[in-house]
Steps between C-alpha positions, in 0.01 A plus 500: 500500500240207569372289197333646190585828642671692194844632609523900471556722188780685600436775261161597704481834563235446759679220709836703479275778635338277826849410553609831567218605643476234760917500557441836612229507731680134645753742545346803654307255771838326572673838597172574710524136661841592594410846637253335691650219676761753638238686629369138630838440635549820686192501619525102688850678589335730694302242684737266587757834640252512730534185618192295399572166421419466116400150474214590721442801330467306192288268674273769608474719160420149326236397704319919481551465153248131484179524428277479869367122383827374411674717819230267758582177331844600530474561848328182544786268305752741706381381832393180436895439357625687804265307738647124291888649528467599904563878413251681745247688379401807622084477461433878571735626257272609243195516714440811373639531174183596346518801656833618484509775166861418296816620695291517846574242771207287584398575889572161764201371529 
């Protein structure tokens, strides 16, 4: 409780009500969390079975999932730290990345 803030009546029959109320749908969305991060789960399981490594997977679902102004400065800080570290960058690599629709393989340029 913060400072001048009156502590709860106990006896309230509407806070004992948003208790439950709120206990229980805290509870129903916790049963769905867990029902969905096993489908998650099976679901990177599935990826990685088929041997794709998942920290570039991971790399590559973050950077589809940036917005296209934060994905190009990105891509600029990327290769600039790349260029400053001696890792070699590949400058055609997303040449055409514009044009490649989600889950298609941009053509070589």
């Amino acid at each position: 409780m913060g400072q001048g803030t009156p502590p709860p009546d106990h006896n309230d029959p509407e806070q004992i009500s948003l208790i439950r109320e709120c206990t229980d749908k805290i509870i129903s969305l916790e049963k769905q969390r867990a029902s969905i991060n096993a489908d998650i789960s099976a679901e990177r399981k599935r990826i990685k079975a088929s041997n794709i490594d998942m920290d570039a997977w991971r790399a590559a679902k973050r950077r589809r999932e940036m917005d296209p102004d934060v994905r190009a400065e990105f891509d600029r800080s990327q290769t600039l730290c790349n260029k400053a570290l001696g890792v070699p960058v590949q400058a055609d690599l997303f040449a055409n990345d514009s044009e490649a629709a989600p889950g298609e393989i941009p053509d070589a340029a």
